[in-house]
Each structure stands twice: as C-alpha cells, then as structure tokens.
C-alpha positions in Angstrom: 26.6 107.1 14.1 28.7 103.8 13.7 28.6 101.0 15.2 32.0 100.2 17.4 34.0 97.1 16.5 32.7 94.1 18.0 34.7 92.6 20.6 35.5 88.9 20.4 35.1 86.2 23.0 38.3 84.1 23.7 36.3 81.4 22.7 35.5 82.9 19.8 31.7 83.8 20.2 30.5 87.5 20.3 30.7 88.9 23.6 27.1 90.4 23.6 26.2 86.4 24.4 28.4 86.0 27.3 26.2 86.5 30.6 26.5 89.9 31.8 27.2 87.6 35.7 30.0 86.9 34.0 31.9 90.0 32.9 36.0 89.8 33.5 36.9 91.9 36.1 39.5 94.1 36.0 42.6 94.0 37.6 43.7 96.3 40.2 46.9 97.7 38.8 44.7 98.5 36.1 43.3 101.2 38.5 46.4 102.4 39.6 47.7 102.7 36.5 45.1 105.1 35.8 46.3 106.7 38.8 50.0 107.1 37.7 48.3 109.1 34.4 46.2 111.0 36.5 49.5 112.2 38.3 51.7 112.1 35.5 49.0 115.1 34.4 50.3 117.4 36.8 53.3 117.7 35.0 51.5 119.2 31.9 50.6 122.1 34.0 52.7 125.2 35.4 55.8 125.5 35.8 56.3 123.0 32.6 57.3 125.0 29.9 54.0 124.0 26.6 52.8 121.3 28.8 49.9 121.0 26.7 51.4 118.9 24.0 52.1 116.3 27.0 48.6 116.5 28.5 47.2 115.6 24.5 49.6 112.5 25.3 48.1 111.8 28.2 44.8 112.4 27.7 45.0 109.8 25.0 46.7 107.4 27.6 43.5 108.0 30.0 41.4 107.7 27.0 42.3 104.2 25.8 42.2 103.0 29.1 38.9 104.0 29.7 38.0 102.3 26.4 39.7 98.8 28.2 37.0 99.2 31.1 33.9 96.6 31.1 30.8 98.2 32.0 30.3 101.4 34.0 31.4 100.2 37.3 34.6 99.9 36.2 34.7 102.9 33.9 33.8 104.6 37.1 36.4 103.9 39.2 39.3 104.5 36.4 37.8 107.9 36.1 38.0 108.0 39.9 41.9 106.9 40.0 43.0 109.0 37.3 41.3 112.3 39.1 42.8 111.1 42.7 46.3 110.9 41.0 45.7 114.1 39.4 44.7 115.8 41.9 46.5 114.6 44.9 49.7 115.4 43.4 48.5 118.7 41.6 47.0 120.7 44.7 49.3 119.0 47.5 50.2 122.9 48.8 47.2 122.2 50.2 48.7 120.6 52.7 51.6 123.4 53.5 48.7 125.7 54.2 47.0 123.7 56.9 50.1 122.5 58.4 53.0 124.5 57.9 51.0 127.9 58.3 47.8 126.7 59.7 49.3 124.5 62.6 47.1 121.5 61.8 49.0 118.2 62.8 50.7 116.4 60.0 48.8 113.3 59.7 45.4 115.4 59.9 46.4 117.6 57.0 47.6 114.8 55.1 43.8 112.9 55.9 42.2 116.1 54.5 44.3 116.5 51.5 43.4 112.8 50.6 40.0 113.1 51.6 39.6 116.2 49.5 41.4 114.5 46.2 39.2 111.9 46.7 36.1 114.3 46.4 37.3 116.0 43.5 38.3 112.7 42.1 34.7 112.2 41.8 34.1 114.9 38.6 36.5 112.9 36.5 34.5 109.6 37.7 31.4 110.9 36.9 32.1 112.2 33.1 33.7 108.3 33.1 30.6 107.0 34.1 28.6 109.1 31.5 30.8 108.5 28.5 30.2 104.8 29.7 26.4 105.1 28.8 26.3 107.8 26.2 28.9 106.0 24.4 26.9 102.9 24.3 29.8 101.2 26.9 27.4 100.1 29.5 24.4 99.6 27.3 25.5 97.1 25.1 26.1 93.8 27.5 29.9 93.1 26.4 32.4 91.3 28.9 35.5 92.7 26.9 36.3 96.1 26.0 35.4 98.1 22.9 37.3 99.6 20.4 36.7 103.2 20.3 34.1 105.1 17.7 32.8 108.3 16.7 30.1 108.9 19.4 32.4 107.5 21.8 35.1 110.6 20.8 32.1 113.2 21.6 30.5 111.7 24.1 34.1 111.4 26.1 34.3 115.4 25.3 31.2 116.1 26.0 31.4 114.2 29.2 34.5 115.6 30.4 33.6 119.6 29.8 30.2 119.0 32.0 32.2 117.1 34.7 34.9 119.9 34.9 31.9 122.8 35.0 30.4 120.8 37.8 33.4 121.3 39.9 34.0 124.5 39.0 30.3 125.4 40.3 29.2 122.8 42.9 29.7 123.5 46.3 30.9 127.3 45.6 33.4 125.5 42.7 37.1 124.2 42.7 38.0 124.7 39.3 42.1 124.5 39.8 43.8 122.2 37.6 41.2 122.2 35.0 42.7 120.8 32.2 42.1 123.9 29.8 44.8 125.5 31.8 47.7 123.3 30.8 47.1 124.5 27.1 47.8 128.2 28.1 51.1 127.4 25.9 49.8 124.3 24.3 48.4 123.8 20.7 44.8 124.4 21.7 44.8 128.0 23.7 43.6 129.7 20.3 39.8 128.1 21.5 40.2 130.0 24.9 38.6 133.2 23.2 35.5 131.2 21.7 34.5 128.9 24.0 36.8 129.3 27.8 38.8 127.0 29.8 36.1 124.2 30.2 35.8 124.6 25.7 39.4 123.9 25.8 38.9 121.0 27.8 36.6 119.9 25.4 38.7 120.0 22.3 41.8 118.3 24.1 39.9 115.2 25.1 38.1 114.8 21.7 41.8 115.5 20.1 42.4 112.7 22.4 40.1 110.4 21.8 40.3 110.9 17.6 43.9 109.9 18.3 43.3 107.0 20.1 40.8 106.1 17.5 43.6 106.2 14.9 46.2 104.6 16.6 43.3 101.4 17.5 42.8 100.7 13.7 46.1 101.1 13.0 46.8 98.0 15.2 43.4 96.4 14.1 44.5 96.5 10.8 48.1 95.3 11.1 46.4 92.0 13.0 44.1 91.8 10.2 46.8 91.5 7.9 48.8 89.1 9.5 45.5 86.6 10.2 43.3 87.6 7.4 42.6 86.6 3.8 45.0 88.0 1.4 44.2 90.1 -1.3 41.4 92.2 1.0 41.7 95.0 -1.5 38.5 96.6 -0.3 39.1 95.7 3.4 42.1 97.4 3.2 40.6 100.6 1.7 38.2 100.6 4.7 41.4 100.4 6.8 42.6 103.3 5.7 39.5 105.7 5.8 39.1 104.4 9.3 42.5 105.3 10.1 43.0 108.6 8.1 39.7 110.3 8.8 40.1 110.7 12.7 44.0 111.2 12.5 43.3 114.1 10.2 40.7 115.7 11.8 43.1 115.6 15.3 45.6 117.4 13.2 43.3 119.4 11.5 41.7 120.9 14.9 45.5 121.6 16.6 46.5 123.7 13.1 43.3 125.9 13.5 44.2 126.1 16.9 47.9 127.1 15.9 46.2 129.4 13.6 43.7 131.3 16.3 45.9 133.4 18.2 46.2 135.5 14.8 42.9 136.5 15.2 41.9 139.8 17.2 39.1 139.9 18.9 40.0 143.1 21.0 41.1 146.0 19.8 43.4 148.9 22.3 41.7 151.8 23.6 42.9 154.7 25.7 45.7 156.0 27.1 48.5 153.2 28.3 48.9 153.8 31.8 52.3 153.5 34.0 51.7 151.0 36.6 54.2 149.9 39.5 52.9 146.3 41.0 54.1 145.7 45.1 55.5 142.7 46.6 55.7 143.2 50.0 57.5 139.6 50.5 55.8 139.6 54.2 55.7 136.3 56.0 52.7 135.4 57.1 53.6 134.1 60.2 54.2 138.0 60.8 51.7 139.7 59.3 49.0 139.6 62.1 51.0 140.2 64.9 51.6 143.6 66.6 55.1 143.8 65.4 55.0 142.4 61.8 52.3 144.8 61.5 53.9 147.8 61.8 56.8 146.4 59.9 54.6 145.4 56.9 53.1 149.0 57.2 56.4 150.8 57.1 57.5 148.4 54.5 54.4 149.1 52.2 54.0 152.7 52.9 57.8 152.8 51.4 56.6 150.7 48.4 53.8 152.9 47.6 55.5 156.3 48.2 58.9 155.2 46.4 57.8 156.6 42.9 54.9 158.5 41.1 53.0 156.5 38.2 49.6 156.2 36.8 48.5 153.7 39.0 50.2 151.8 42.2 48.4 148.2 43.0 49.3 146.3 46.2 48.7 142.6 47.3 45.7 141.2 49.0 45.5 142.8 52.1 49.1 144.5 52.4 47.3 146.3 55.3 45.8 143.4 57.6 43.3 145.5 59.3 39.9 147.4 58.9 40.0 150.3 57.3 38.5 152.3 60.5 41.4 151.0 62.2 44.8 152.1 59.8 47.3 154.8 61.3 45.8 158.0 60.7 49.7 159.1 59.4 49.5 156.2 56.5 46.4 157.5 55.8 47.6 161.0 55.4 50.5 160.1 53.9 49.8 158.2 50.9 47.0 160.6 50.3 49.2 163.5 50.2 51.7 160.8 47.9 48.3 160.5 45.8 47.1 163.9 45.3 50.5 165.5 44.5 52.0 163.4 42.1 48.6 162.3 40.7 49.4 158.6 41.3 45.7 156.7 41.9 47.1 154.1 44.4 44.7 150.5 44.7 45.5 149.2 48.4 44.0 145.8 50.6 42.6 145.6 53.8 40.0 144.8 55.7 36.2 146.3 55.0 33.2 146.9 57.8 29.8 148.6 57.6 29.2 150.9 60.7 26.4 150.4 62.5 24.4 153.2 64.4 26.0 151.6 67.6 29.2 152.1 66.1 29.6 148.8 65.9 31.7 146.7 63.0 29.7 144.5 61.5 29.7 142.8 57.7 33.6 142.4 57.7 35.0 141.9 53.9 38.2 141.3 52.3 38.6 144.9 50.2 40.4 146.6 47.9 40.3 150.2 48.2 41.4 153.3 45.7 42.2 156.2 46.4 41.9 158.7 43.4 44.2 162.0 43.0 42.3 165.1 44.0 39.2 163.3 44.8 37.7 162.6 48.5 36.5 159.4 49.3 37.4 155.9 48.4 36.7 153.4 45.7 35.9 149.7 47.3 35.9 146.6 45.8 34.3 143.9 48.3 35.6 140.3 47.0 32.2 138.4 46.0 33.6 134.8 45.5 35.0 133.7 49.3 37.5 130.9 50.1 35.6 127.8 52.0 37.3 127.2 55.2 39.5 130.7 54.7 37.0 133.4 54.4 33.9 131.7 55.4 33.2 128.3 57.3 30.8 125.9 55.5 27.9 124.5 57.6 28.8 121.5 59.9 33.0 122.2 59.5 33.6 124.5 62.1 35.4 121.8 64.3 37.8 122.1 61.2 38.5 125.2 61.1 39.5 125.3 64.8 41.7 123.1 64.1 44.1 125.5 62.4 45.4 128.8 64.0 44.5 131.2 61.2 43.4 134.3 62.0 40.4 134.4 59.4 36.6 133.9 59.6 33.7 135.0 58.1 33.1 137.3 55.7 30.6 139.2 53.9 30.5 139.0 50.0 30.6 141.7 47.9 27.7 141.8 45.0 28.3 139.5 41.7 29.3 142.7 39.1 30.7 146.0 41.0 32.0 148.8 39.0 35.6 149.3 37.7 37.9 151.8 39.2 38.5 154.6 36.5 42.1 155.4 36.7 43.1 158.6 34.4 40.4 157.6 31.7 40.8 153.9 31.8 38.2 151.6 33.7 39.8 148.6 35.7 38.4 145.5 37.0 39.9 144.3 40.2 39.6 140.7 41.9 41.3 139.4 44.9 43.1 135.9 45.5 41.4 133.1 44.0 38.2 134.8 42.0 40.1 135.2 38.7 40.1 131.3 38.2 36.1 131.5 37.3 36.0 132.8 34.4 32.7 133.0 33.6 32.8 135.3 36.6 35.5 137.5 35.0 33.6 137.8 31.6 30.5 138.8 33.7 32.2 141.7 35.1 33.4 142.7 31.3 30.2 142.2 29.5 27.4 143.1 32.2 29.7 146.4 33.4 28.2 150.0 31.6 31.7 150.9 31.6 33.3 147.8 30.3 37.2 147.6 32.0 39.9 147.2 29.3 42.1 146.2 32.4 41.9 143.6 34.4 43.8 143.5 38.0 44.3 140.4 40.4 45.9 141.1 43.8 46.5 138.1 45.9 48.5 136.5 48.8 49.7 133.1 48.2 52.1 133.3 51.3 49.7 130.6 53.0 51.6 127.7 50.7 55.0 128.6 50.2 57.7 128.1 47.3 55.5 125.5 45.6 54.0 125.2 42.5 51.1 126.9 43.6 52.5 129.9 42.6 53.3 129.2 39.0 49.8 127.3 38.5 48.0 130.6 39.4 49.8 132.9 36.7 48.8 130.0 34.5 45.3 130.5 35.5 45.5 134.7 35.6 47.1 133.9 31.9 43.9 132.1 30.6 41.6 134.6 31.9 43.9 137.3 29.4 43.3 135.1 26.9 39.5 134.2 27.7 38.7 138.0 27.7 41.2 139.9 25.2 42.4 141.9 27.9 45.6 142.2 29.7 45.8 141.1 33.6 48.2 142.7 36.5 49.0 140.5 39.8 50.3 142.2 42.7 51.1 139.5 45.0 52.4 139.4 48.1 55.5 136.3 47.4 55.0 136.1 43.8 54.0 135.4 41.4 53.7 139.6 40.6 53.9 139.9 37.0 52.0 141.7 33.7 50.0 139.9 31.1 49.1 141.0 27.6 45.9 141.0 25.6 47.3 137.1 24.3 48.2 135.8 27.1 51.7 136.4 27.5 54.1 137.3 30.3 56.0 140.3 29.5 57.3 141.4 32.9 57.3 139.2 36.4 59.5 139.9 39.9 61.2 136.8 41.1 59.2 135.2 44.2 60.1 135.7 47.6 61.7 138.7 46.7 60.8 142.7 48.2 60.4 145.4 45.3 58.1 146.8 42.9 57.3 145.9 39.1 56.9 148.8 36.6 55.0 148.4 33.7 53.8 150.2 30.8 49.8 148.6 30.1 47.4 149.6 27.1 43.7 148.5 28.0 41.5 147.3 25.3 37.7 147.2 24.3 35.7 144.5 22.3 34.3 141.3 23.8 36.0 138.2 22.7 32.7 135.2 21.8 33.3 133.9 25.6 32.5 137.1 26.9 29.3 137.6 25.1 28.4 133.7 25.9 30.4 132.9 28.8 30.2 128.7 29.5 26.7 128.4 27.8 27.9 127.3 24.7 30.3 124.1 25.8 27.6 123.3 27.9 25.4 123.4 25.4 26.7 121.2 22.9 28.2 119.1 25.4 24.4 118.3 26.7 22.8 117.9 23.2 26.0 115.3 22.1 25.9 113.5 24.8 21.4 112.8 24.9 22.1 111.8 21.0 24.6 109.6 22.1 22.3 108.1 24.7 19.7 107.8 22.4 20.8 106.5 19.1 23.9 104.8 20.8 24.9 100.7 20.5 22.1 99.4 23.3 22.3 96.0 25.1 21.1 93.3 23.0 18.2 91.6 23.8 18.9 87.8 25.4 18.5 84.5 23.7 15.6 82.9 24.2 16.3 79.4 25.6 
C-alpha cells in the first residue's frame, strides 16, 4: 500500500522528528465544526428529495477533516462531534415522545435526548478512532496532519460499516439514521441488494474518501507548481495518476451504482392481491382511555367493514387491548365481514397466554389474521421490543416512571415466525420499529419454508407527531424493499401509510394525519436478492480483513533518534 505524503514541519524538518509531547493541538471550533457536518447530515435524509448526492458531499467534508486530526485522541473526538450533531438534530422527535406524549418535564427530556446523542455519538467516534490506527494515523508519530492514501480510503470504509453494525446490534441496536438510508434515492441504492444498508454505508464513505483523495493532490500539485522546479515533466505525470486514478474510480463506483437497479434479482409470483391499508388517525392521548376506546373501535370497525378486498391491514395496535378482552360484537362482526366477502383482515392488539388459573400472563404486542372460512387466528408476536416502550432495561425503571405511558413489559415473539398465507400468497408481517434491521427482515425471507413475497409493516408513530420521524421511517421501510426484492405495505396509524414496490419506490401513500383507507393493487415476488442469502456477513467481512491489513502493513511510528 503507499506510503501517505509526508507532512512538513513549519520549520521545515519532517514531522516524524518532532516530539510526540509536542503534537499541536487542535482548536476547538475545529470540533464543532465537525459538529455542524454531523448536523448538516440530517438534511441528506427523509424528507429531502435524492439526499444522497448531499451526504457524498458531506461525507467528504467529515472525511478531510478527519484527515486534519493529529493522533487518535483527536480523531476521536471529531468522530464524536460529527455523530452528536448528527444525531441530535436527526432523532430530536425523541424528545416529543417523552415530553409532549410521555409527560416528562422539558428540561429532563431535553437531558436525555443529549445524553442519548451523546451515546450514539460514540459509534462514529469509535470507527474515527480505528481508521486513526488502521490507517497508519496514530502509528506514525506526526504532529501535523496527513494527506489522505489508499489504505486510509478503506480503512475509513471499513471503519465506518463496523461502527454503524455495532449500533445497530449493541445494546438490542439503534440503527436509525444509518447513513445507507439517505441513498434510498441517491446514486448508491443499486448496492442495497448485494450487500444492505451497512454495505451502502461502506461504498459512500470510501466514494468519500477517493474524492477527498483527488481533490488533496489536486491542491498538492497546484502548490508544487507555483514553488517547485520548472520543467517537472515526470513529477507532473505522477500528479496526474495521483489525481486521476482515485477520481475515476469514485465516478466509476456511482455509474455501476446508477447502472444496478437494472438488474433483477426477484422475479413476481402469484396472484396480485387487492389490499386496502387503514389509518385510523387516533390521537394517542385518546387511545387508552375509556372513551377514545370505543371511539377508535367504532372508527376501525368502520374502516375494516367499509369495502371487501384481498386483504385488509390495520396499524399497530388499532385495538389497544388483549385479545380476551375485545367486544364480543367486533369480534363477530368483522368475522362475518371476513367470511362473506372473503376479505382476510390483519388487525393489532394486545396478545396473553392463559394460564390454568385463568390468569394473563406473557403479554405481547400482536398482530392477528383472521382468514375467510377458517376458525382460529393467525398471530404474529413482535420479536424485536422498543427499550423503555415495550420493555424496561435493567437499572432504568426510575425512567420510565417518569413518563405517563401506559406500556410495560412484554414478551418477545420467536426470531423467524411463519407468514400469513393470504389467498395463495405468503406475507411477512412486522410491527413498529422491527423493519429497520434488516438482517432481521432477510432472516424471515430466507430461513422461512414458505418464503413471503410480501412484506407488511404496521406501526404507530402517533407518539412523535408531524415530524420528520415520519418520512425517515418510509425511508427506512423503502430500503428494506430494496434490500429484499420485495414490495413492503405500512398501515400506520398518522402516516406515513403507503405501498412500496419490488425497487423501492412509492407508488401510493395517504397524507398524514389524515382518516381513510389506501387501496392498492400488490404482486409478491420470489428469488433472494445476495443480502438475503448473506445478510451483513459479507460488509463485515471485508470490512474486518481491510482494516487488520491496514493495521498490519500500515505507515508505523518511526523509531526515535538516538541522542
């Protein structure tokens, strides 16, 4: 691998022979101008329309400023402001949740919002502080920054991908925001289908970093010219390569993937169904009390009944009790709907196990389907549970009381449960927040018997309002389409309820806040797309073997002159 370009003393000396005691520090509005990217990211994701040729612009931005760091102290800490900015600014809703909805004070739910940015700030610093070693950074004893290289562009990939699948993972994940995401309409969301959201990451921070490289010789070499020798014929050559070989390959990698969304990698399969998608537009300061109950139950049992189709899909929990509990005339009612105009209906509510004591225990957030002319009842028992919302982590339940929401904690459902089968087309469901693992999703397709060639989201994003929350999770529900090669339905219960193709594209939505139904026409589809079959193993993969060569056979610190 090269060698990066040595940095210069001001005194003119190399600054491998400057005590490492004495290393410039860095100033702080160097930190918070890595801060201002990190929230000047947020714009690159949903509602911006192709935000993902902005986040290329910034990623570059956060690159080169990672490459003005010193050692890996201070690559650390940029890595740390840029996430904070990021992230503060990109998941704020956050903060309408616990205090709007959840009745926390102001200044406490602003102290966690922080407090949590900050954690999740720490991913970003950590790949930072990675690159810094793999890359050579903070091996190689220099007081001024280095120019950026080749094993630098991988390593900063590499480094990047890892720290994203750590927060997607650690502590039951967070993996909002990733920065895949943003290229749902961006240059890059042809690599979705091969290697996921975290592989997209990858390939827009090592675009990134190739441009940076670029753009660094191309100011190298027009000081050269104005201080050096003339006549540098082969110098100048050099130049060129330098300059050329990384700028083409960053173009080269956004045309393929320009170019990948014209291959299929799923082809249809069955009958298209006829599906009408409910938005109840219930407030959720009413829907667990006695009277927004019953409202919400009228309301939905209107919804549901209003028209026949193939299949009718409700929001998260449209009925807010256990399932023991509903009306026994809704019951009957939408089961008579059901059975005579051979409409399977896919409702929410709230699950139990019976014990011999006829007592409730094992409470789970459900979906349940009801299947024309059949007794019984699919269920669907959500598997990945919201910290804090469905279940209390150990040591914060002093938190949680803080807030009045009528939620505690749940059971989980198993990893892989089967589809529902709706005419002869098998669906996979998920509820709220489980479609933004993916590796989760492509689990369900690949490990299933009956693989689903549909896949169905029903959530209730009433807990944070009209922000851009909303928008951020069709983003998300968009990937996952294009991740898997099959189309995704929301039912939501504010928005946003819309249909996704095969590619990734919105072809009908209902506006938020609004009370109807959305009908659509859906064909499912069969095939597994390469991420299916290999899920995140293969970014991590590579991202682990680039980033032990770069440790190994990286610049290291030079040994010190003898007195």
């Amino acid at each position: 691998m090269a060698e990066p370009i040595d940095s210069r003393a001001r005194d003119g000396a190399r600054a491998a022979d400057t005590p490492i005691a004495a290393r410039r520090a860095l100033p702080v509005w160097h930190y918070a101008a890595a801060a201002v990217l990190g929230a000047l990211n947020t714009l690159s994701f949903a509602p911006t329309p192709h935000g993902g040729w902005l986040e290329i612009a910034i990623f570059a931005g956060f690159y080169f400023w990672l490459t003005r760091t010193t050692g890996w102290k201070s690559a650390l800490f940029t890595g740390w402001a840029f996430g904070f900015g990021n992230f503060v600014t990109g998941v704020w809703w956050l903060y309408v949740s616990m205090h709007f909805y959840g009745g926390m004070p102001a200044v406490l739910a602003g102290t966690a919002l922080v407090l949590f940015s900050l954690y999740l700030g720490l991913y970003p610093a950590l790949a930072a502080l990675v690159w810094s070693f793999c890359a050579g950074h903070a091996k190689n004893g220099r007081t001024l920054p280095f120019s950026p290289t080749w094993h630098g562009a991988f390593a900063f990939a590499s480094a990047w991908a890892l720290g994203e699948w750590a927060r997607g993972y650690v502590f039951t994940g967070f993996p909002w925001l990733s920065s895949g995401y943003a290229q749902v309409d961006g240059p890059l969301a042809g690599f979705a289908p091969i290697v996921g959201v975290y592989g997209v990451g990858w390939v827009l921070a090592l675009v990134a970093a190739f441009v940076v490289q670029a753009l660094v010789h191309v100011r190298k070499a027009g000081s050269d010219a104005i201080g050096g020798p003339a006549g540098a014929t082969t110098g100048s050559i050099g130049t060129i390569g330098s300059v050329a070989t990384p700028a083409g390959i960053a173009v080269a990698v956004i045309v393929v993937g320009l170019l990948l969304p014209l291959v299929s990698w799923t082809h249809p399969e069955n009958t298209p169904l006829n599906v009408r998608l409910l938005q109840g537009n219930v407030k959720q300061e009413m829907k667990f009390t006695e009277s927004g109950f019953e409202e919400s139950l009228a309301e939905f049992q209107r919804l549901i009944t209003e028209k026949p189709a193939d299949l009718v899909i409700t929001p998260e929990t449209a009925i807010p009790v256990l399932l023991q509990e509903m009306p026994e005339k809704f019951g009957r009612d939408i089961r008579a709907f059901a059975d005579g105009t051979h409409t399977a209906i896919l409702f929410g509510a709230v699950g139990g196990t019976i014990t011999p004591e006829r007592r409730v225990v094992d409470y789970t957030n459900s979906l349940f389907g009801i299947t024309p002319g059949q007794n019984g009842l699919y269920r669907y028992d959500k598997h990945h549970l919201v910290p804090f919302g469905e279940f209390v982590p150990w040591g914060f339940r002093w938190f949680v009381n803080l807030m009045n929401i009528p939620l505690g904690d749940f059971a989980r459902g198993a990893p892989v449960q089967p589809p529902f089968l709706v005419h002869n087309q098998p669906v996979a469901v998920d509820i709220c927040y489980e479609d933004i693992f993916g590796e989760e999703i492509a689990r369900t397709v690949r490990e299933n018997p009956t693989s689903p060639g549909i896949l169905i989201n029903s959530t209730n994003l009433a807990w944070f309002g009209d922000t851009i929350a909303l928008d951020q999770h069709l983003q998300i529900a968009r990937m996952r389409s294009l991740e898997t090669g099959r189309p995704m339905l929301r039912a939501t219960n504010t928005g946003a309820t819309a249909a996704i193709d095969a590619h990734g594209n919105v072809i009908a939505r209902l506006p938020a806040f609004t009370e109807g139904s959305l009908d659509v026409r859906v064909e499912g589809t069969q095939g597994f797309t390469p991420y299916v079959t290999s899920g995140n193993n293969t970014v991590i993969a590579v991202s682990l073997v680039l980033l032990a060569l770069g440790f190994a056979f990286g610049p290291a610190r030079p040994g010190r002159k003898k007195a």
